[in-house]
DSSP file (Angstrom, degrees, kcal/mol; ACC not computed):
  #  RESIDUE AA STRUCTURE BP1 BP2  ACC     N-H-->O    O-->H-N    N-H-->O    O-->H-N    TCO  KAPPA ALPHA  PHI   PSI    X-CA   Y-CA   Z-CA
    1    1 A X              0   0    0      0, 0.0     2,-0.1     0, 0.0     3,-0.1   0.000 360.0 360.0 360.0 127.1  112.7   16.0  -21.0
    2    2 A X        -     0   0    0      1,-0.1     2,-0.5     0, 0.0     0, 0.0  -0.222 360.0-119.8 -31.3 109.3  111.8   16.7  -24.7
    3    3 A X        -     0   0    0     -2,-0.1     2,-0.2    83,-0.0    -1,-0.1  -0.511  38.2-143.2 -66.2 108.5  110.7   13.2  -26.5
    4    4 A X        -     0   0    0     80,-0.7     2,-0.7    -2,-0.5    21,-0.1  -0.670   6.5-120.5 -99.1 170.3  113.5   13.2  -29.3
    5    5 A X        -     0   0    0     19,-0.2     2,-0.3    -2,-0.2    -1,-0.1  -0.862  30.6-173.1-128.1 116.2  112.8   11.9  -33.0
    6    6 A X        -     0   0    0     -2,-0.7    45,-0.3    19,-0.1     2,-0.2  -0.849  10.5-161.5-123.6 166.4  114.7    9.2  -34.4
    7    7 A X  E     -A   23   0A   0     16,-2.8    16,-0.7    -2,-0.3     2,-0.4  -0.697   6.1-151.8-125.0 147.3  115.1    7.4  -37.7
    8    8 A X  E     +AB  22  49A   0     41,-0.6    41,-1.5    -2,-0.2     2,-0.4  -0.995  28.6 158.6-142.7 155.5  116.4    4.2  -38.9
    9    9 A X        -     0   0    0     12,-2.9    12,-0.2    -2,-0.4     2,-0.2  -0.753  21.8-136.9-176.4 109.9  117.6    3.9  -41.6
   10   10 A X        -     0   0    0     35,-0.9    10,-0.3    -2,-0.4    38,-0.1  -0.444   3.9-146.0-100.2 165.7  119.9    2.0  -43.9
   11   11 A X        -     0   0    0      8,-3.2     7,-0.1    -2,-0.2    31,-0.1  -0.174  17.4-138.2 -97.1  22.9  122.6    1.6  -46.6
   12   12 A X        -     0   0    0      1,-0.1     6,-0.2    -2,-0.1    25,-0.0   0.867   9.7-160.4-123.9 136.0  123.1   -0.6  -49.1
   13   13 A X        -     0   0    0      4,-1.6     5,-0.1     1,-0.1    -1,-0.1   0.818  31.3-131.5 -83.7 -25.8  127.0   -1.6  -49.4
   14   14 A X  S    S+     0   0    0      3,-0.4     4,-0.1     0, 0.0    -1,-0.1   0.391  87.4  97.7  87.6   5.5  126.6   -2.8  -52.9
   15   15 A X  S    S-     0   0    0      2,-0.5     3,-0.1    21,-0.0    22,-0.0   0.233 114.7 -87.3-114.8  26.9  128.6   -6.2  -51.6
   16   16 A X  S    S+     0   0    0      1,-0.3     2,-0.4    20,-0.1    -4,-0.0   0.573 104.2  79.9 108.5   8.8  125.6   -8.0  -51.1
   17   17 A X        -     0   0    0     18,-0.1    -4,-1.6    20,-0.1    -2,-0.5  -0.967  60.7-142.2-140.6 158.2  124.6   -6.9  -47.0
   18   18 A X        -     0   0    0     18,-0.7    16,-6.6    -2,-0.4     2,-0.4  -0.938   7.6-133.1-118.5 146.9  123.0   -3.8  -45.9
   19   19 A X  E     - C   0  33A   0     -2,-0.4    -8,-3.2    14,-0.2     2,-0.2  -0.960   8.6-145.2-130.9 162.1  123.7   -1.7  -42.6
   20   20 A X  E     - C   0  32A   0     12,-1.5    11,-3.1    -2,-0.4    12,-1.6  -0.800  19.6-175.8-126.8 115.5  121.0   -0.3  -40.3
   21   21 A X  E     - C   0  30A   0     -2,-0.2   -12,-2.9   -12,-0.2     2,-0.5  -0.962  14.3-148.9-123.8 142.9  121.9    3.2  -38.6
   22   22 A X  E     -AC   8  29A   0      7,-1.1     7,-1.6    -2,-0.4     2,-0.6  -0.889  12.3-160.3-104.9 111.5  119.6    5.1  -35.9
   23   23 A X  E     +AC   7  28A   0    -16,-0.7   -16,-2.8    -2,-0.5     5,-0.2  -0.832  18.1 179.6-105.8 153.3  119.8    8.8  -36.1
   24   24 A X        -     0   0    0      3,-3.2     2,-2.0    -2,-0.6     3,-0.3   0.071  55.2-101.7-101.2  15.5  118.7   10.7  -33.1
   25   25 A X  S    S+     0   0    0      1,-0.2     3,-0.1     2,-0.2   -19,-0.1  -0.394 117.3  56.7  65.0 -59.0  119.4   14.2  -34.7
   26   26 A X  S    S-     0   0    0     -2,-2.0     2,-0.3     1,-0.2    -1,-0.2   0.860 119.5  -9.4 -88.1 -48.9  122.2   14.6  -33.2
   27   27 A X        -     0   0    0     -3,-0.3    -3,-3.2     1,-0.0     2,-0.5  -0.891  58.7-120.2-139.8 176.9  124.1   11.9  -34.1
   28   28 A X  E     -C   23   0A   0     -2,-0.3    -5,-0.2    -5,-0.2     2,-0.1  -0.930  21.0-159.5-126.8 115.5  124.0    8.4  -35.9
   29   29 A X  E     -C   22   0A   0     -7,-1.6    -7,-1.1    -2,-0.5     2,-0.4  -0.416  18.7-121.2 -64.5 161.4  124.8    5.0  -34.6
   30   30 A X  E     +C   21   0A   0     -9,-0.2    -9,-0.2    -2,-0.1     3,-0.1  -0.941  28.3 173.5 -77.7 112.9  125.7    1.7  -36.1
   31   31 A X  E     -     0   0A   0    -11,-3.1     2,-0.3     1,-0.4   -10,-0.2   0.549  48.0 -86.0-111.7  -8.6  123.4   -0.9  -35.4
   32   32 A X  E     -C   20   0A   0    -12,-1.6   -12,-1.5    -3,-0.0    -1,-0.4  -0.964  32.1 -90.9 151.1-145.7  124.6   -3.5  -37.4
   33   33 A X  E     -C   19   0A   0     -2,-0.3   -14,-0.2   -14,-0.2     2,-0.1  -0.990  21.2-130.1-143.5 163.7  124.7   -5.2  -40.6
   34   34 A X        -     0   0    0    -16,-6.6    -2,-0.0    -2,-0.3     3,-0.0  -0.516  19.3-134.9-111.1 175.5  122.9   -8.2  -42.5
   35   35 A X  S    S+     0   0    0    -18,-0.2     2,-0.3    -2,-0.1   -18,-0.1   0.042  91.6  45.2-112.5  18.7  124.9  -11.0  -44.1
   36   36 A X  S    S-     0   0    0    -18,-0.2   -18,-0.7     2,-0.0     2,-0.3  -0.984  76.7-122.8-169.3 170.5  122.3  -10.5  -47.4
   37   37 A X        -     0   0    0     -2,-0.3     2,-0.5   -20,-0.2     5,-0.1  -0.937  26.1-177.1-125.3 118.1  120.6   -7.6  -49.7
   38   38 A X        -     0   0    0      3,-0.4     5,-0.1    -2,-0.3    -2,-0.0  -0.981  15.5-155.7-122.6 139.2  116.5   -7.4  -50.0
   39   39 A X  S >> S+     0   0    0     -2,-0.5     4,-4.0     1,-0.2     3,-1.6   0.913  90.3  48.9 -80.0 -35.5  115.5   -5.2  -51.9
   40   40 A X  H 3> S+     0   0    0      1,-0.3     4,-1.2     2,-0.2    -1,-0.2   0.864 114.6  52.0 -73.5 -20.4  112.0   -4.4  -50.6
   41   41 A X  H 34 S+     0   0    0      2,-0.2    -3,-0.4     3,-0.1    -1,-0.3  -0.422 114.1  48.6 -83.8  50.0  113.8   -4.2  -46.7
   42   42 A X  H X4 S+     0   0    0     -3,-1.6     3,-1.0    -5,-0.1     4,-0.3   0.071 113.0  48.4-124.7 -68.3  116.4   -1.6  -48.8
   43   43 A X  H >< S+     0   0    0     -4,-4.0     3,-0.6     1,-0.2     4,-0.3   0.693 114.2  41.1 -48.1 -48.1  113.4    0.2  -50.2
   44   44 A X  T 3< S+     0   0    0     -4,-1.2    -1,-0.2     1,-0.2    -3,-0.1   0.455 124.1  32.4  55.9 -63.2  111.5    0.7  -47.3
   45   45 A X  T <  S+     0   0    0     -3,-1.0   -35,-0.9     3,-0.1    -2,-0.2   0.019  93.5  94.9-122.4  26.0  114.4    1.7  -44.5
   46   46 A X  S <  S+     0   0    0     -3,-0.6    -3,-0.1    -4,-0.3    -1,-0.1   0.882 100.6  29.5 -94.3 -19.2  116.7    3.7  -47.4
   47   47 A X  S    S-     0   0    0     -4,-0.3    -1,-0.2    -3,-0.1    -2,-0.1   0.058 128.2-103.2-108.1  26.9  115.0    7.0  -46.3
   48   48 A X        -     0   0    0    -40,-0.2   -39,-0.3   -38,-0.1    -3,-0.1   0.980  22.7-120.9  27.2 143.1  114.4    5.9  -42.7
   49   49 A X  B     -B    8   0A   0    -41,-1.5   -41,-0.6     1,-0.1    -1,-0.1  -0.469  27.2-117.9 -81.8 141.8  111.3    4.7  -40.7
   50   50 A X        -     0   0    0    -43,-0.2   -43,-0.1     1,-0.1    -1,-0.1  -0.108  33.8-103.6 -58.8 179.4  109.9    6.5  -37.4
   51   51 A X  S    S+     0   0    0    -45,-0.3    -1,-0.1     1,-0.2   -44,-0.1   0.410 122.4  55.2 -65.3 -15.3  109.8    4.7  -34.1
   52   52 A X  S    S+     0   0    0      1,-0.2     3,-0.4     2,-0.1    -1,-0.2   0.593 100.7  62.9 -97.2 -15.4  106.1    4.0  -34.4
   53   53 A X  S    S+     0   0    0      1,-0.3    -1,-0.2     2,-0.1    -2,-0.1   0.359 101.0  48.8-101.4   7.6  106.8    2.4  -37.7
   54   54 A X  S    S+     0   0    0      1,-0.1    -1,-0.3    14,-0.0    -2,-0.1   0.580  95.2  68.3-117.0  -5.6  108.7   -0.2  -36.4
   55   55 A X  S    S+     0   0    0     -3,-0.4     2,-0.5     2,-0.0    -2,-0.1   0.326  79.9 100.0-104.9  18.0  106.6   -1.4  -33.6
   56   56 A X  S    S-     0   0    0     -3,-0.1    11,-0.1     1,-0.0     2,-0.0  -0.925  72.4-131.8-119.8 164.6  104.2   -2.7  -35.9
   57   57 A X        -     0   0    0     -2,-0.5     2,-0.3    10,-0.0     3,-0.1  -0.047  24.8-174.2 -86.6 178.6  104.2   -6.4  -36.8
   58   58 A X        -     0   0    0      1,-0.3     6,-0.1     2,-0.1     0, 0.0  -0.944  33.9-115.6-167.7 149.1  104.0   -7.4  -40.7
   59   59 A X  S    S+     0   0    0     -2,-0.3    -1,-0.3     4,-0.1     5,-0.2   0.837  84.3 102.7 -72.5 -99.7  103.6  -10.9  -42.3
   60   60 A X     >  -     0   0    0      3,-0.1     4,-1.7    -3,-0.1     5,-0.1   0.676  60.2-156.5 -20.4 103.9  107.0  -10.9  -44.0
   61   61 A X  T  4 S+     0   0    0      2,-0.2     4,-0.5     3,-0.2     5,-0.1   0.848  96.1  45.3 -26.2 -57.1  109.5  -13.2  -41.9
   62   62 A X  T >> S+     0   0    0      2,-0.2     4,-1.6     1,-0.2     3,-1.1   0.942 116.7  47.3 -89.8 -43.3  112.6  -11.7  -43.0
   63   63 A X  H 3> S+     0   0    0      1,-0.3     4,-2.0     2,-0.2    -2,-0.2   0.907 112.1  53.6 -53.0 -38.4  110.9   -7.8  -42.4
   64   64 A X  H 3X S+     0   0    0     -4,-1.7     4,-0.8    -5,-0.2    -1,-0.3   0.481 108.2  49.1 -65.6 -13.7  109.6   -8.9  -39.0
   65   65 A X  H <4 S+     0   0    0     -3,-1.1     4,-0.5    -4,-0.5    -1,-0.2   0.598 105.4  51.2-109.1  -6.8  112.8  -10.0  -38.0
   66   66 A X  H  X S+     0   0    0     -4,-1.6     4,-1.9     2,-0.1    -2,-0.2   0.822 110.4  53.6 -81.7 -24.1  114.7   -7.2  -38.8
   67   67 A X  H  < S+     0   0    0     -4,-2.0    -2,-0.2     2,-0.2    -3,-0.1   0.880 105.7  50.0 -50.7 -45.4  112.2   -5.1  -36.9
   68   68 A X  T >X S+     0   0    0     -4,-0.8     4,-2.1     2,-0.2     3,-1.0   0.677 109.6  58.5 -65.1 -34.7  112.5   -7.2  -33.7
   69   69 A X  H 3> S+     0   0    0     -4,-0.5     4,-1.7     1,-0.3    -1,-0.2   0.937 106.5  50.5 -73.3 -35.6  116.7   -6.6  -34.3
   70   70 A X  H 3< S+     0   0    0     -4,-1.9    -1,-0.3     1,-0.2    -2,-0.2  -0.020 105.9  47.1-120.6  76.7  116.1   -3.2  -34.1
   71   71 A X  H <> S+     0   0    0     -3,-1.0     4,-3.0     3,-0.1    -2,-0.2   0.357 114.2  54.5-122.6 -45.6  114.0   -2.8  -31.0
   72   72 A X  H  < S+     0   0    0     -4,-2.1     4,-0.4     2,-0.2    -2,-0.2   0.885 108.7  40.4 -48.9 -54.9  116.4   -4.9  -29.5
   73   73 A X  T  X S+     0   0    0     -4,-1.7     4,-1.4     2,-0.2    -1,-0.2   0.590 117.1  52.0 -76.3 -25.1  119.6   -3.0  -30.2
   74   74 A X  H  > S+     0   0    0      2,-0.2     4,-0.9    -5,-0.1     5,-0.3   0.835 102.5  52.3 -82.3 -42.1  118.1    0.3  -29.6
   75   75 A X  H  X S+     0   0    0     -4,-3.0     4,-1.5     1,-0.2    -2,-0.2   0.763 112.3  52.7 -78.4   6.8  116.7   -0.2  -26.5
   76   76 A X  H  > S+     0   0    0     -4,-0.4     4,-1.0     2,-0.2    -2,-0.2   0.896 111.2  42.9 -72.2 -38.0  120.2   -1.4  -25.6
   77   77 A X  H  < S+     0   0    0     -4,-1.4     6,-0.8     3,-0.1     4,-0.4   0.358 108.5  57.6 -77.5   7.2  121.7    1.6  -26.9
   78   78 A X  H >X S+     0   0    0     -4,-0.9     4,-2.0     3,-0.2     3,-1.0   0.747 114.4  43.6 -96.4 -60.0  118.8    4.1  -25.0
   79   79 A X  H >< S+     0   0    0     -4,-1.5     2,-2.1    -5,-0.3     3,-1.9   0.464 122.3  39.3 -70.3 -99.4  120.0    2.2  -21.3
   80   80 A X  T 3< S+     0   0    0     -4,-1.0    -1,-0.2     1,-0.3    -2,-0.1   0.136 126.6  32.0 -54.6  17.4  123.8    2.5  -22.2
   81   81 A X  T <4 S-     0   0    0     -2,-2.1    -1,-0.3    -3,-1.0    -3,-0.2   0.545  97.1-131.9-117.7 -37.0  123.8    5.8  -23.8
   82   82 A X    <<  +     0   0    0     -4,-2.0    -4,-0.1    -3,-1.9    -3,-0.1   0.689  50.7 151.9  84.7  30.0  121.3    7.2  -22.0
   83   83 A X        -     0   0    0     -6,-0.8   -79,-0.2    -4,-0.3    -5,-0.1   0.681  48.6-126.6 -70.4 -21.9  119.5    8.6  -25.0
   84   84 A X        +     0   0    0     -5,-0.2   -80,-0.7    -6,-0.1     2,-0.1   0.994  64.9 130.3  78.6  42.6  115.6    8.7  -23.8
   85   85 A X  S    S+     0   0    0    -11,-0.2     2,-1.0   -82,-0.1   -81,-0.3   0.812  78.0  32.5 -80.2 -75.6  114.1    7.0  -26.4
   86   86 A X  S    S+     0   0    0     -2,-0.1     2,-0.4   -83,-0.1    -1,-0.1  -0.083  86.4 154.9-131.9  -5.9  112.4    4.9  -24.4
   87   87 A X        +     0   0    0     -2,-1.0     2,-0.2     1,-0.1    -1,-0.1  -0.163  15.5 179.0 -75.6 118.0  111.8    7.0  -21.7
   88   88 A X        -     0   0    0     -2,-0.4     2,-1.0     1,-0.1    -1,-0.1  -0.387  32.9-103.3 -97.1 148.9  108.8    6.6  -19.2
   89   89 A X        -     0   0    0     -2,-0.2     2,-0.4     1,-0.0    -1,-0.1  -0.612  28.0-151.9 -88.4 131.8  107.6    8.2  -16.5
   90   90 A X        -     0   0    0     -2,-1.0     2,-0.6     1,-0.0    -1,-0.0  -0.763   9.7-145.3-105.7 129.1  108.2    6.7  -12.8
   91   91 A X        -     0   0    0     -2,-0.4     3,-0.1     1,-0.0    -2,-0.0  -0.855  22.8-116.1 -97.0 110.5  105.8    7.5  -10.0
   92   92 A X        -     0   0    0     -2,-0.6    -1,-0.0     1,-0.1    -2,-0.0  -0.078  28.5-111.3 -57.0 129.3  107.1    7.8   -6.6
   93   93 A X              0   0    0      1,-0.2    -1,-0.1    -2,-0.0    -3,-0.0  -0.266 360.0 360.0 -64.6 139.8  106.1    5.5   -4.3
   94   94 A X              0   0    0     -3,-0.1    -1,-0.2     0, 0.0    -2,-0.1   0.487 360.0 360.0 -95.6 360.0  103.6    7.4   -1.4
C-alpha cells in the first residue's frame, strides 16, 4: 500500500483558541482545539507541517506539547479509521 501524505494544520478562530486538522488528501479530520492563541504555534501549523516535522522535539514547552497531542490523536485515528499512516510491515513468523 502506497505511503499517503498528510498535513496538520490549523485555524485560528479569532475567539482566542485555535483548532488542529489532519488532512490525508482525501479528507480532513478534527483533532481538536486549544483553550488559548500563540501566535508563533499559529504561524508555524497555519500552512501545515509534514509527519516528519512533527516527530521532532523542540525546546519550547507549549510547541512540544502540542506536538506530543498530535501524535497521540493521530495514531488513534490511523488504528480506528484505518488510514495507514502508521503503517509497518509485519514479518510472518517461520
Amino acid at each position: 500500500m502506497k505511503k499517503i501524505n498528510v498535513k496538520f494544520f490549523c485555524t485560528d478562530t479569532h475567539e482566542g483558541t485555535m483548532n488542529f486538522y489532519l488532512d490525508t488528501g482525501k479528507e480532513q479530520h478534527f483533532l481538536f482545539q486549544t483553550r488559548y492563541y500563540s501566535e508563533p504555534i499559529y504561524q508555524e501549523y497555519k500552512n501545515g507541517q509534514d509527519l516528519s516535522a512533527i516527530f521532532t522535539n523542540t525546546k519550547a514547552t507549549r510547541q512540544q506539547k502540542i506536538k506530543e497531542r498530535l501524535i497521540r490523536i493521530t495514531r488513534y485515528l490511523d488504528r480506528e479509521y484505518s488510514l495507514g499512516i502508521f503503517e509497518t510491515a509485519h514479518r510472518k513468523a517461520a
